[in-house]
PDB file of N, CA, C and O in Angstrom:
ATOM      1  N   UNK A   1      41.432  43.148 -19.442  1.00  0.00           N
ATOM      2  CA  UNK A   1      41.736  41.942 -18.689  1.00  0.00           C
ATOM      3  C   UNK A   1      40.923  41.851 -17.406  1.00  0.00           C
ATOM      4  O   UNK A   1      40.529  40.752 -17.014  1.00  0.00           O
ATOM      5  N   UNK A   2      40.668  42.931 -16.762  1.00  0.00           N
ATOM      6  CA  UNK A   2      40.180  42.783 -15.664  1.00  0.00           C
ATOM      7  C   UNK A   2      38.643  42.670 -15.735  1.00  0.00           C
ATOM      8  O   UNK A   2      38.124  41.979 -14.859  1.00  0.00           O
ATOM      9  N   UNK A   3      37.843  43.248 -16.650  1.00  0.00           N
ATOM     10  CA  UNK A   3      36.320  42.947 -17.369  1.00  0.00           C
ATOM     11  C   UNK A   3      36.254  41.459 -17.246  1.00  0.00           C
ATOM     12  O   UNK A   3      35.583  40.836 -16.423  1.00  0.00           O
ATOM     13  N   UNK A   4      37.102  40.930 -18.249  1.00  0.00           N
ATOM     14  CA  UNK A   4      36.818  39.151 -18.380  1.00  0.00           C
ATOM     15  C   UNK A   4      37.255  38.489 -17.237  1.00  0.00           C
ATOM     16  O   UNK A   4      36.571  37.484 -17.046  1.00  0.00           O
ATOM     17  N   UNK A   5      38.301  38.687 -16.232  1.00  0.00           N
ATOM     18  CA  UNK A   5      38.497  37.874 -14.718  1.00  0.00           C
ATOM     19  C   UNK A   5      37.013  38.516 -13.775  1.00  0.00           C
ATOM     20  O   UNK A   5      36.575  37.721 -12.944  1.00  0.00           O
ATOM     21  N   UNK A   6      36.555  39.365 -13.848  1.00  0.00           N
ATOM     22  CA  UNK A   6      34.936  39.767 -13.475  1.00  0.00           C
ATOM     23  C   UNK A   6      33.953  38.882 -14.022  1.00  0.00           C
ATOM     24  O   UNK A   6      32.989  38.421 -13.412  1.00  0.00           O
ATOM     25  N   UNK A   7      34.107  38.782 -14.606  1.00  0.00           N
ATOM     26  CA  UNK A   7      33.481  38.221 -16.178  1.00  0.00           C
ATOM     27  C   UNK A   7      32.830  36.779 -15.417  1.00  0.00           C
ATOM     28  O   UNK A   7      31.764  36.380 -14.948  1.00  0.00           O
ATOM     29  N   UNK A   8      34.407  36.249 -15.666  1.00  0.00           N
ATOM     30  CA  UNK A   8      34.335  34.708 -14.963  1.00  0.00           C
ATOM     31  C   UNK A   8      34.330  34.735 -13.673  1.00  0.00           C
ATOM     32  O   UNK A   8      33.981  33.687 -13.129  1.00  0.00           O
ATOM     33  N   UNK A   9      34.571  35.487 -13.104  1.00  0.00           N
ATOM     34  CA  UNK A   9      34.153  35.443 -11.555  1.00  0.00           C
ATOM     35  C   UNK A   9      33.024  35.194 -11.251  1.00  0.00           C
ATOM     36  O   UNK A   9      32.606  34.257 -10.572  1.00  0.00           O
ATOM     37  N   UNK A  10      32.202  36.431 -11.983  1.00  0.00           N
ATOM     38  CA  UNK A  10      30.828  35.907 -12.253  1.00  0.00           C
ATOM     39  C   UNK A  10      30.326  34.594 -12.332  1.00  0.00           C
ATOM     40  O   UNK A  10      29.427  34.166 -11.608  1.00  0.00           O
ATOM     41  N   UNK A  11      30.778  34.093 -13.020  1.00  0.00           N
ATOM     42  CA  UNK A  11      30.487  32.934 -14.186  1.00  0.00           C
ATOM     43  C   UNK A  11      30.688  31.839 -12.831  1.00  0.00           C
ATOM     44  O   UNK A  11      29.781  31.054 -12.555  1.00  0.00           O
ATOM     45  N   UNK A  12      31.834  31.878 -12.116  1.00  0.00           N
ATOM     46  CA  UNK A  12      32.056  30.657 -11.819  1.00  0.00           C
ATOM     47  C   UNK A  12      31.230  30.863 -10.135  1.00  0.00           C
ATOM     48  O   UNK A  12      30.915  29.817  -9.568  1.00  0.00           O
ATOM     49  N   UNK A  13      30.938  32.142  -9.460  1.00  0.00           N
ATOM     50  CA  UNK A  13      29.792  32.150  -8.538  1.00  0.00           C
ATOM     51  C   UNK A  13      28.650  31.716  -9.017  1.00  0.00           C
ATOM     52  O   UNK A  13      28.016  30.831  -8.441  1.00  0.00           O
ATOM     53  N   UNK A  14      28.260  32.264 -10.089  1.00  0.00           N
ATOM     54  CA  UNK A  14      27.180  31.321 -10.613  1.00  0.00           C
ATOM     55  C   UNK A  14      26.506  29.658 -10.576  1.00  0.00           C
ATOM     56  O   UNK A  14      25.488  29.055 -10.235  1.00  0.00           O
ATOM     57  N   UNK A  15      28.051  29.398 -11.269  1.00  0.00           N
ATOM     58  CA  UNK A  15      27.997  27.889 -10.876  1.00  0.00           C
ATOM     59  C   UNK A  15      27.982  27.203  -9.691  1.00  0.00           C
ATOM     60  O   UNK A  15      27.476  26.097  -9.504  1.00  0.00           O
ATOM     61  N   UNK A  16      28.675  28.040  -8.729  1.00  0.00           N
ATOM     62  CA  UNK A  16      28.870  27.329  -7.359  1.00  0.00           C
ATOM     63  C   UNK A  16      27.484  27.548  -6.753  1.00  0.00           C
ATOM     64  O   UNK A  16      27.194  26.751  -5.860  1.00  0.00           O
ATOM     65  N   UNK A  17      26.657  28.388  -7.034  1.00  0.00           N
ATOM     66  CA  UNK A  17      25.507  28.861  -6.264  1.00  0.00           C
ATOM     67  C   UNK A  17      24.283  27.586  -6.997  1.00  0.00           C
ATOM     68  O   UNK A  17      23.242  27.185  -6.477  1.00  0.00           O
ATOM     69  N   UNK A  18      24.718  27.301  -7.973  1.00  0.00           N
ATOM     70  CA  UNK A  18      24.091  26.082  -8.759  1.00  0.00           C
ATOM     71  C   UNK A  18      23.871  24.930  -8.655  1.00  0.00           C
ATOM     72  O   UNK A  18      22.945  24.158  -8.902  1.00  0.00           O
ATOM     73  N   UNK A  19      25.685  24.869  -7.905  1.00  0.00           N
ATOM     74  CA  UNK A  19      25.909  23.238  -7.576  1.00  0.00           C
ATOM     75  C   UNK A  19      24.910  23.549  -6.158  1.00  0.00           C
ATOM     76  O   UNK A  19      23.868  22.938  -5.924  1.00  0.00           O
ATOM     77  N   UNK A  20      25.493  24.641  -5.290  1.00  0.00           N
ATOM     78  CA  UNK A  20      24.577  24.549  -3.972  1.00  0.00           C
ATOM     79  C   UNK A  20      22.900  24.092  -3.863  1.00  0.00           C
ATOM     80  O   UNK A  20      22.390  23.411  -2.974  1.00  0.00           O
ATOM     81  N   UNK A  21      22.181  24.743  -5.152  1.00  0.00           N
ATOM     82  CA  UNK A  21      20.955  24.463  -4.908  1.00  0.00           C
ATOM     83  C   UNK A  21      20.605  23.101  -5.637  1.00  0.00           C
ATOM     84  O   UNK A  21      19.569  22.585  -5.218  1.00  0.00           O
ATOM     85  N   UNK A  22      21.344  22.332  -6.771  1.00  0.00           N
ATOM     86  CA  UNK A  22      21.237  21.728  -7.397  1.00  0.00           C
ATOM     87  C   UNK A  22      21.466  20.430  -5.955  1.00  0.00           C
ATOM     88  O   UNK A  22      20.959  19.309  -5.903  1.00  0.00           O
ATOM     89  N   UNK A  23      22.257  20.999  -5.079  1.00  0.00           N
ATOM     90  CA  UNK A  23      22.754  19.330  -3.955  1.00  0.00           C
ATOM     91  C   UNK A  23      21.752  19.457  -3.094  1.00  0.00           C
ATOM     92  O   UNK A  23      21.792  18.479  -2.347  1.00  0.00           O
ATOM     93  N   UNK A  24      20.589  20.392  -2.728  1.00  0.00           N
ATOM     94  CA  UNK A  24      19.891  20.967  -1.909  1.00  0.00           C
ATOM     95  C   UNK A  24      18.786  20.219  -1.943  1.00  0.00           C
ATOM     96  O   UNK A  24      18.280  19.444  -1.132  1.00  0.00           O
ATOM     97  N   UNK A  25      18.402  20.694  -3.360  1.00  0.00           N
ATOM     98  CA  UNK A  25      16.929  19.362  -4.004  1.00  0.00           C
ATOM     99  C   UNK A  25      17.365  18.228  -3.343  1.00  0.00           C
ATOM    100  O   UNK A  25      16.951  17.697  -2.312  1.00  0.00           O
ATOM    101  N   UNK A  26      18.724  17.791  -4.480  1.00  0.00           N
ATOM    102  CA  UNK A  26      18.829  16.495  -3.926  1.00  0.00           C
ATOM    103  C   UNK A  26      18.802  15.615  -2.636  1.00  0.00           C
ATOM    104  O   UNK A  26      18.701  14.389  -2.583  1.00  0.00           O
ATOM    105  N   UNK A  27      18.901  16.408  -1.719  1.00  0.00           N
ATOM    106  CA  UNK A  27      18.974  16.055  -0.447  1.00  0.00           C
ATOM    107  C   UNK A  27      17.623  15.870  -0.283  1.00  0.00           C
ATOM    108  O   UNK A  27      16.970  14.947   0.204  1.00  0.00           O
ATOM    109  N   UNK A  28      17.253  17.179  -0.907  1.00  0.00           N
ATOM    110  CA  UNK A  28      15.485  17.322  -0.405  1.00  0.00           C
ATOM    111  C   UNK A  28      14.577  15.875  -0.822  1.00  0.00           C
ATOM    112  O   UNK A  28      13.944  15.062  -0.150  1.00  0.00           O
ATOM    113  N   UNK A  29      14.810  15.990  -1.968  1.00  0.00           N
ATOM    114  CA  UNK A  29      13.828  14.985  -2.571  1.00  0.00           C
ATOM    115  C   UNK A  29      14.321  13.460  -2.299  1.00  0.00           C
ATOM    116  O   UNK A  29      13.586  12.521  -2.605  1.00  0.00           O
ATOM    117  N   UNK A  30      15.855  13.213  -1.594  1.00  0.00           N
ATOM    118  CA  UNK A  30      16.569  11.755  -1.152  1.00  0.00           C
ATOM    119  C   UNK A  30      15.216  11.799   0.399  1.00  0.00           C
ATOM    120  O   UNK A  30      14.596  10.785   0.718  1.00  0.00           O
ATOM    121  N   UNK A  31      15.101  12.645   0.848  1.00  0.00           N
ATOM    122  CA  UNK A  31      14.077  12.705   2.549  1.00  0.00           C
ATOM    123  C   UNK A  31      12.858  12.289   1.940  1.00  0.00           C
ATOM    124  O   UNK A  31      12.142  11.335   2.243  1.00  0.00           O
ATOM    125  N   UNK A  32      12.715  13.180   0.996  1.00  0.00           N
ATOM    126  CA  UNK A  32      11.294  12.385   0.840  1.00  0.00           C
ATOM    127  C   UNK A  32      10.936  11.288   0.516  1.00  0.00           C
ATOM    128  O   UNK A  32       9.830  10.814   0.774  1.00  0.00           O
ATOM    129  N   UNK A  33      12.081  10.590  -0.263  1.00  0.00           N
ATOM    130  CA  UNK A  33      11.695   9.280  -0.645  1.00  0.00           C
ATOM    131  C   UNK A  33      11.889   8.645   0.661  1.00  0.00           C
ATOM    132  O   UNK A  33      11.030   7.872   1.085  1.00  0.00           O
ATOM    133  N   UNK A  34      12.718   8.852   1.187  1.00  0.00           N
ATOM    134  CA  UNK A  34      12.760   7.689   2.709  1.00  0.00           C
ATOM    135  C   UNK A  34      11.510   7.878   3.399  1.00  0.00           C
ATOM    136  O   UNK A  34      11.189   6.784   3.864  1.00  0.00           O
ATOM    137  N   UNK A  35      10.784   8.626   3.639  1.00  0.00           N
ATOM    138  CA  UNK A  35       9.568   8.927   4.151  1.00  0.00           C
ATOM    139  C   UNK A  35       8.384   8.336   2.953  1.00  0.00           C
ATOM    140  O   UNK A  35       7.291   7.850   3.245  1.00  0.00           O
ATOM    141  N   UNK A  36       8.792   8.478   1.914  1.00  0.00           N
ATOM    142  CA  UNK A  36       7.679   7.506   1.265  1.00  0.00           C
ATOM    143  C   UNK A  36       8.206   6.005   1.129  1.00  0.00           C
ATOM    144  O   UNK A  36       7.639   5.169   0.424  1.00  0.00           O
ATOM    145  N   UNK A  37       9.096   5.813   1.713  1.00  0.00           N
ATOM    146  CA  UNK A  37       9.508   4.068   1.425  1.00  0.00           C
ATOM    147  C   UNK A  37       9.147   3.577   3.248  1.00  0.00           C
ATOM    148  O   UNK A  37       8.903   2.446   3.669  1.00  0.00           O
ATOM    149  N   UNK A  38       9.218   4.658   3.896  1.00  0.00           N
ATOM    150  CA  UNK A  38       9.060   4.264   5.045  1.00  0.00           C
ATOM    151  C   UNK A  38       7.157   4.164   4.975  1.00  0.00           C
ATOM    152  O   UNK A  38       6.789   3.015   5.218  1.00  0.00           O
ATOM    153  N   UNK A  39       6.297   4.883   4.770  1.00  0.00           N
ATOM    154  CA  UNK A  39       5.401   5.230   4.853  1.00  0.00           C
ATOM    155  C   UNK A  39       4.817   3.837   4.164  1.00  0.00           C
ATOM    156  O   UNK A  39       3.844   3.244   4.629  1.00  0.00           O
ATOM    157  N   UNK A  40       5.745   3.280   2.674  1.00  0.00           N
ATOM    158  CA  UNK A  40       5.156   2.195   2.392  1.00  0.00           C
ATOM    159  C   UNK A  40       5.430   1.014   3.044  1.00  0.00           C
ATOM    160  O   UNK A  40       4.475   0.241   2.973  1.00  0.00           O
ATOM    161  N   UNK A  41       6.382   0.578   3.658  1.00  0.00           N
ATOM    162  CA  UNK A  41       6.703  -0.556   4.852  1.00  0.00           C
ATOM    163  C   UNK A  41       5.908  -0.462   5.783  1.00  0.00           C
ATOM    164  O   UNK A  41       5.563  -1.446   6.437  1.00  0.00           O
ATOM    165  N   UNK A  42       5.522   0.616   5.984  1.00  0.00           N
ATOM    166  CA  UNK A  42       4.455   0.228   7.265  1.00  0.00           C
ATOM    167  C   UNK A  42       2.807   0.425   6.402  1.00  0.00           C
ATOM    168  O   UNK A  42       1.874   0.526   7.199  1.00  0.00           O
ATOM    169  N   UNK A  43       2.523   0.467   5.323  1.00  0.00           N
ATOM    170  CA  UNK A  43       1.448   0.550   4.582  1.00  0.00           C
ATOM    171  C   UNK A  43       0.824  -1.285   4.326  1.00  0.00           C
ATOM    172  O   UNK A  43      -0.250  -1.884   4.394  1.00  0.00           O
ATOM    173  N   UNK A  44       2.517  -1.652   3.958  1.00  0.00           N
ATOM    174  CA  UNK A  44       2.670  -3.295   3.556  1.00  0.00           C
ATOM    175  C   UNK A  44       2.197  -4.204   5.338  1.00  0.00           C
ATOM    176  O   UNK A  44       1.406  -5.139   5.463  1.00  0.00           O
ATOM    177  N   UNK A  45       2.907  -3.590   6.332  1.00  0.00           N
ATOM    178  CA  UNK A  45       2.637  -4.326   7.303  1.00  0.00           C
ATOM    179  C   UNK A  45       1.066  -4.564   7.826  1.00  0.00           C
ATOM    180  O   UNK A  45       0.544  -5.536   8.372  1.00  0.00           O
ATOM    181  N   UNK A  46       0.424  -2.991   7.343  1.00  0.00           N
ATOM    182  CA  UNK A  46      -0.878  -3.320   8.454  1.00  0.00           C
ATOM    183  C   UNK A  46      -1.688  -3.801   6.935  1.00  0.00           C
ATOM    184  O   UNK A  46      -2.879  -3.784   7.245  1.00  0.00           O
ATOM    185  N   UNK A  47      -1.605  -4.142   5.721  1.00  0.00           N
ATOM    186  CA  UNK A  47      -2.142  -5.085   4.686  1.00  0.00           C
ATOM    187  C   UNK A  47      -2.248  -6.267   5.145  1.00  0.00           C
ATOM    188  O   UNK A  47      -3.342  -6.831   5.171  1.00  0.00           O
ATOM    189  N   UNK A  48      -0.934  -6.939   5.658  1.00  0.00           N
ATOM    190  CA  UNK A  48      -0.570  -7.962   5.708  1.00  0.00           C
ATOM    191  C   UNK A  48      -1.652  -8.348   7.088  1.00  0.00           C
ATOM    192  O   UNK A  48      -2.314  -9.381   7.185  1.00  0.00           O
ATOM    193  N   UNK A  49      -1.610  -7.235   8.067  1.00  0.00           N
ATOM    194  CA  UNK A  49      -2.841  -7.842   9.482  1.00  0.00           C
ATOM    195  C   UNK A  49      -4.161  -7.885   8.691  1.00  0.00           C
ATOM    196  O   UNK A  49      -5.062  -8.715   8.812  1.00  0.00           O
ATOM    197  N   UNK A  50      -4.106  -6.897   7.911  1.00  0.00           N
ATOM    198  CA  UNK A  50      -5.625  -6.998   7.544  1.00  0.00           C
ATOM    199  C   UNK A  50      -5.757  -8.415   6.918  1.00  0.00           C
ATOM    200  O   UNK A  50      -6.477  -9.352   7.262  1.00  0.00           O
ATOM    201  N   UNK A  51      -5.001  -8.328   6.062  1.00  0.00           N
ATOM    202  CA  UNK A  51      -5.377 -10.205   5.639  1.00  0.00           C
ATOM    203  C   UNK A  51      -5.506 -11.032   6.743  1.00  0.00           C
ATOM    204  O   UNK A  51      -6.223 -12.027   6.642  1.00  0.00           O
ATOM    205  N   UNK A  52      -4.977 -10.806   7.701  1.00  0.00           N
ATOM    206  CA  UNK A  52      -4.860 -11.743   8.251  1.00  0.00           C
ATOM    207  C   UNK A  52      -6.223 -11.800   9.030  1.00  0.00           C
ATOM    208  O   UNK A  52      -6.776 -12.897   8.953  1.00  0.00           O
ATOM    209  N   UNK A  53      -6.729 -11.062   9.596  1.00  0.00           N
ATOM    210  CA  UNK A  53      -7.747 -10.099  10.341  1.00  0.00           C
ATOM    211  C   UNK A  53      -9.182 -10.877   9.265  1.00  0.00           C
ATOM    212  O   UNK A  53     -10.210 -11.461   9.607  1.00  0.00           O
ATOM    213  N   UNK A  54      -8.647 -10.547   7.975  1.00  0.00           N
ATOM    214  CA  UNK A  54      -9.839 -11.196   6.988  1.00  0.00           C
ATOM    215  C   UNK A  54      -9.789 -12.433   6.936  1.00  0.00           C
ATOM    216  O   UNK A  54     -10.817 -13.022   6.601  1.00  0.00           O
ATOM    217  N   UNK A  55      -8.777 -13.074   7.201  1.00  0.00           N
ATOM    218  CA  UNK A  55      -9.288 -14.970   6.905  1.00  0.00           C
ATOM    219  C   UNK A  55      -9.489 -14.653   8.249  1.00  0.00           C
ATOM    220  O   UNK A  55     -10.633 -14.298   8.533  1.00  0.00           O
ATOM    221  N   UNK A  56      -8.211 -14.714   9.640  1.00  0.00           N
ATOM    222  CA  UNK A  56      -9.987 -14.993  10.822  1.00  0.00           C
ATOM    223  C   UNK A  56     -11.225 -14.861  11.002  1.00  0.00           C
ATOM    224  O   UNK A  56     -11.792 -15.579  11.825  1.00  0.00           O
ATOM    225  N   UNK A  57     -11.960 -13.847  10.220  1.00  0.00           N
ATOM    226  CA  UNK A  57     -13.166 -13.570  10.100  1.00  0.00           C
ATOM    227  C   UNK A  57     -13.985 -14.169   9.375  1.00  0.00           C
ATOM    228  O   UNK A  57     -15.195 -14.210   9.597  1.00  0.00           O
ATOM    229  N   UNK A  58     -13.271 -14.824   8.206  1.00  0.00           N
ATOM    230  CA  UNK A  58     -14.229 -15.524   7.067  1.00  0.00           C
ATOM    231  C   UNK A  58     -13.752 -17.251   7.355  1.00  0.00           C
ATOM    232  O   UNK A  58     -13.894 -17.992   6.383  1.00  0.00           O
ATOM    233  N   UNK A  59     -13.231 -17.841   8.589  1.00  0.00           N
ATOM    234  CA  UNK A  59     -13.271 -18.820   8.468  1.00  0.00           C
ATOM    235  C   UNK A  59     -14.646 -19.841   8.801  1.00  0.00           C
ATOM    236  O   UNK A  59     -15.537 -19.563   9.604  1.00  0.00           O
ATOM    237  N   UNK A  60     -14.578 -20.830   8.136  1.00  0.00           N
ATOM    238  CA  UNK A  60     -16.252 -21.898   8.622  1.00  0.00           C
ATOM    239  C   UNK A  60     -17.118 -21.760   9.386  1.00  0.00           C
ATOM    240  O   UNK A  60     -18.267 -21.324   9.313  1.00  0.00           O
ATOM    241  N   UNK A  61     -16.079 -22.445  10.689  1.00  0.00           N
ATOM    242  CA  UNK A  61     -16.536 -22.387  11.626  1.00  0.00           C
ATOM    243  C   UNK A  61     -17.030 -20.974  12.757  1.00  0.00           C
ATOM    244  O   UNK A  61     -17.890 -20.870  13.632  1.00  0.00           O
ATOM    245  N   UNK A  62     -16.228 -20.253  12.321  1.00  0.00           N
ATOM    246  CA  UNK A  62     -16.852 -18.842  12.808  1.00  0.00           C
ATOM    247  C   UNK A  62     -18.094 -18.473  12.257  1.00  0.00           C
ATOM    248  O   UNK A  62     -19.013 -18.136  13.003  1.00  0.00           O
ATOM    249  N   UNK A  63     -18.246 -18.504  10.839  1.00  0.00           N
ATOM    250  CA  UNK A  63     -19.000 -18.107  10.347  1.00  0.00           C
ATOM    251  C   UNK A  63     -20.339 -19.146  10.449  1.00  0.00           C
ATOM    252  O   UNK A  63     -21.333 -18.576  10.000  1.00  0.00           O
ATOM    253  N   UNK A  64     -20.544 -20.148  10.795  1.00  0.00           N
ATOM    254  CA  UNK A  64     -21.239 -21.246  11.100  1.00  0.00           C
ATOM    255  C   UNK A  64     -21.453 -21.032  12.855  1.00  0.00           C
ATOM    256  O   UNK A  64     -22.318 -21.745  13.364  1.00  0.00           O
ATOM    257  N   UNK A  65     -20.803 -20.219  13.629  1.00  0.00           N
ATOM    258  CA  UNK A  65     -21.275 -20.301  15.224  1.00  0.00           C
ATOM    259  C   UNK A  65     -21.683 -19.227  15.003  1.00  0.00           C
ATOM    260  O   UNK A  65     -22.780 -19.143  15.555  1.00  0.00           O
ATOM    261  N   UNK A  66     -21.315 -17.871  14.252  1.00  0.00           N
ATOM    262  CA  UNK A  66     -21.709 -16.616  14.569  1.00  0.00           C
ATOM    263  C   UNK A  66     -23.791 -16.801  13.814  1.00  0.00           C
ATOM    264  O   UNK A  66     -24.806 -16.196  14.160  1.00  0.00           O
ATOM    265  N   UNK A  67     -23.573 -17.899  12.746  1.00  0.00           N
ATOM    266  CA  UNK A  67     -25.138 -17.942  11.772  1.00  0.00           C
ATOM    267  C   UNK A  67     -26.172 -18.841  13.136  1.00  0.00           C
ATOM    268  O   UNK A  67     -27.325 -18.473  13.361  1.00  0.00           O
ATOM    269  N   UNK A  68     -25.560 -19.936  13.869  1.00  0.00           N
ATOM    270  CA  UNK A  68     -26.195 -20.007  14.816  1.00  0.00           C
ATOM    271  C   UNK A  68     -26.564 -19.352  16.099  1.00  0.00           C
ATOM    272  O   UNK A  68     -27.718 -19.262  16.519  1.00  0.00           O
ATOM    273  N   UNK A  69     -25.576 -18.934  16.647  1.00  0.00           N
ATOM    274  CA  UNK A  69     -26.065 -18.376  17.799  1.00  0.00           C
ATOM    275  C   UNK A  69     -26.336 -16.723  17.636  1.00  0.00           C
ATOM    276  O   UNK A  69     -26.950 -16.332  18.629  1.00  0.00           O
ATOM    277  N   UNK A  70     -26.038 -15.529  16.592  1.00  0.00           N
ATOM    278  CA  UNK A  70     -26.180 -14.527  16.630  1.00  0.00           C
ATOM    279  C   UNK A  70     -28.080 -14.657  15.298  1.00  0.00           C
ATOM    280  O   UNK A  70     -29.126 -14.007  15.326  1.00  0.00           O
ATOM    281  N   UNK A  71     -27.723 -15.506  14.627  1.00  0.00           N
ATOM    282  CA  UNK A  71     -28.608 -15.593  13.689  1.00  0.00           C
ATOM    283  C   UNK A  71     -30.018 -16.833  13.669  1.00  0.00           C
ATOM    284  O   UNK A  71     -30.890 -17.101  12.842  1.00  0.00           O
ATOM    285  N   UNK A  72     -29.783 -17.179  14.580  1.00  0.00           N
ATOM    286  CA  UNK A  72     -30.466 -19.015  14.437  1.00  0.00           C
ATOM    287  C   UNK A  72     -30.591 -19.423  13.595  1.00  0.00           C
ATOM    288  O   UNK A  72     -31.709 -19.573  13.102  1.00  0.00           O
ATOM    289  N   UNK A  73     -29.660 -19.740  13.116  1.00  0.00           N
ATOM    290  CA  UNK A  73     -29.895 -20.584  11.536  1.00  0.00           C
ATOM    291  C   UNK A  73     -29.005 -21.974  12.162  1.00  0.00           C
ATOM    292  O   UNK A  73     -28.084 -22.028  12.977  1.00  0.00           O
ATOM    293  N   UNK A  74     -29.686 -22.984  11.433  1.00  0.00           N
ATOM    294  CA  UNK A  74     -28.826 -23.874  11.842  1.00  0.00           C
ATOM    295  C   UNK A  74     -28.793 -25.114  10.445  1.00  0.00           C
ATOM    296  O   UNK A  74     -29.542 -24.719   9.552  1.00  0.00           O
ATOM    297  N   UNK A  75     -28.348 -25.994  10.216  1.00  0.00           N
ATOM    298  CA  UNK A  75     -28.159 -26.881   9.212  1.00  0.00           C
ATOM    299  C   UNK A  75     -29.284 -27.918   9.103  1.00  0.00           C
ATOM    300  O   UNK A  75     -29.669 -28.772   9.902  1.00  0.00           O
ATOM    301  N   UNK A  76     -29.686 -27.593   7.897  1.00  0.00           N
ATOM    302  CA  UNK A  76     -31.295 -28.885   7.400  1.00  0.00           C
ATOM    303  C   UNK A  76     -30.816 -30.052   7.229  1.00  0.00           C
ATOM    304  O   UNK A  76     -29.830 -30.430   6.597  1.00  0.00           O
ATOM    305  N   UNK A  77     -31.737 -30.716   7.960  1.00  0.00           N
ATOM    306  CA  UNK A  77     -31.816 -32.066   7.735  1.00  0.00           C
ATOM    307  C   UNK A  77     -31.619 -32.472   6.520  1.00  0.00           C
ATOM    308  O   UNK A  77     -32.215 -31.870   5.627  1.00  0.00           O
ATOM    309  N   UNK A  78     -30.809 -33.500   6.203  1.00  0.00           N
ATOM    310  CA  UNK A  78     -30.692 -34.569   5.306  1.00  0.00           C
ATOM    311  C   UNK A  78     -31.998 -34.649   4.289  1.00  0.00           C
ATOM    312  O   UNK A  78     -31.877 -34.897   3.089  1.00  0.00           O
ATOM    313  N   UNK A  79     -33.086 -34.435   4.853  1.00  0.00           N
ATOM    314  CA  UNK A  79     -34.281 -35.067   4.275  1.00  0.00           C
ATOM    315  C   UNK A  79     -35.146 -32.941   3.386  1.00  0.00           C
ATOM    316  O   UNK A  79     -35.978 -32.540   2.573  1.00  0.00           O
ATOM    317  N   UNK A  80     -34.284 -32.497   4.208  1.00  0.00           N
ATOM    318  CA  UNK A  80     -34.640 -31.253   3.323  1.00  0.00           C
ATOM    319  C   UNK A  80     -33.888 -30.427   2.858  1.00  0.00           C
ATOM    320  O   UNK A  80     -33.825 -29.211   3.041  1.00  0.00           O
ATOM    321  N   UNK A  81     -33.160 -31.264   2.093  1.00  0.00           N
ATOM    322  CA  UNK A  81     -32.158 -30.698   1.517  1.00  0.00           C
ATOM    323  C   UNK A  81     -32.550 -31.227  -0.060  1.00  0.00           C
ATOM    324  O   UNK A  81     -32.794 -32.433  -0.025  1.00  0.00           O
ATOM    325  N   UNK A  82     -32.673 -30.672  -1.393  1.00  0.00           N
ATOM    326  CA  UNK A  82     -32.985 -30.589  -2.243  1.00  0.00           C
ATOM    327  C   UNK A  82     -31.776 -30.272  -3.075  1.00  0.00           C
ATOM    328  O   UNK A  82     -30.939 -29.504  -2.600  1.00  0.00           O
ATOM    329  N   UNK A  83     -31.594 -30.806  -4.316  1.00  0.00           N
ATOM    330  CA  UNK A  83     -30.521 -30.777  -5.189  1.00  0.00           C
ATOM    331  C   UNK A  83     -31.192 -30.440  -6.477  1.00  0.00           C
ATOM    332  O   UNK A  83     -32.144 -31.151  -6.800  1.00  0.00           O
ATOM    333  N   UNK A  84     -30.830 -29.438  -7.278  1.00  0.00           N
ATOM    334  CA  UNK A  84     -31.835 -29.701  -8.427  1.00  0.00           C
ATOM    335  C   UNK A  84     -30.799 -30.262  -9.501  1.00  0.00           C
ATOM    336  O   UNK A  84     -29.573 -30.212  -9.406  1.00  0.00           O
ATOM    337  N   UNK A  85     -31.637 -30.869 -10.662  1.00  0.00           N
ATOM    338  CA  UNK A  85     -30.850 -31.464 -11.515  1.00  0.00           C
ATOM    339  C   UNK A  85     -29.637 -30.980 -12.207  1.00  0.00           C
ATOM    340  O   UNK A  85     -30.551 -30.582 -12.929  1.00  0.00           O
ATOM    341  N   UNK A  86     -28.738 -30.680 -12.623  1.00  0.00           N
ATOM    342  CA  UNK A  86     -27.929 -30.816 -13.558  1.00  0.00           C
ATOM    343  C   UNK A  86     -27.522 -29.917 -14.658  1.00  0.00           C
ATOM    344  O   UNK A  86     -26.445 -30.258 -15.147  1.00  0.00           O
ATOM    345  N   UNK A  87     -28.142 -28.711 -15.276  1.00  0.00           N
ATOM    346  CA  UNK A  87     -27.932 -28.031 -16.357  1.00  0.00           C
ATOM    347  C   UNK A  87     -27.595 -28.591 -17.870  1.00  0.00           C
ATOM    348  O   UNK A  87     -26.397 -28.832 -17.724  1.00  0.00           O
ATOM    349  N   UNK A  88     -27.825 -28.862 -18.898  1.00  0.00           N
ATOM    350  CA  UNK A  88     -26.649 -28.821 -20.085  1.00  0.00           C
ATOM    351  C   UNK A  88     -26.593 -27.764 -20.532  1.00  0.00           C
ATOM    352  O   UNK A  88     -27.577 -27.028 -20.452  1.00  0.00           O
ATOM    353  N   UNK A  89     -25.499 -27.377 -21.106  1.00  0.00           N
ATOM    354  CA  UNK A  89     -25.200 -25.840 -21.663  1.00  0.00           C
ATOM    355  C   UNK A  89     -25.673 -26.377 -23.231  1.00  0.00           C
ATOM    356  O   UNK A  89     -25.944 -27.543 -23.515  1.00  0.00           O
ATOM    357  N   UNK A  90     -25.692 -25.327 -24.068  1.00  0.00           N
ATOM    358  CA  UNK A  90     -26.313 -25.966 -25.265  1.00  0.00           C
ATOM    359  C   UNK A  90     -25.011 -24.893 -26.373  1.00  0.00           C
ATOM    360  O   UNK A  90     -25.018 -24.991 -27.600  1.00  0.00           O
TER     361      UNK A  90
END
């Protein structure tokens, strides 16, 4: 009798030492996800400047003052401006 209450004594430290490491992960790996959900909220925010960062940069008129005054380019006359015909696809 006293072999098998050893037995399960065993048995049931076992388990408790199981549940302990088994809630341990869990904790562990619940941190990490908050640190990767956090890590992606602020991944999403500075996307969102960059877009934004990218249309100020690619708008017309910027891009039309920066071709004149950094580039001298400026817009051809009416009279030299050339269109070529048309294409048909065949």
């Amino acid at each position: 009798m006293t072999r098998l209450n050893l037995l399960l004594l065993f048995v049931v430290i076992a388990c408790a030492l199981g549940v302990v490491t088994s809630q341990h992960k869990a904790r562990h790996a619940y941190i990490e996800l908050q640190k990767a959900q956090g890590e992606a909220r602020r991944l999403d925010v500075e996307w969102g400047q960059l877009q934004l960062e990218q249309s100020t940069w690619a708008t017309h008129s910027r891009i039309e003052k920066e071709a004149s005054s950094r580039l001298g380019m400026k817009v051809p006359d009416a009279a030299h401006i050339r269109i070529p015909p048309a294409r048909v696809a065949n």
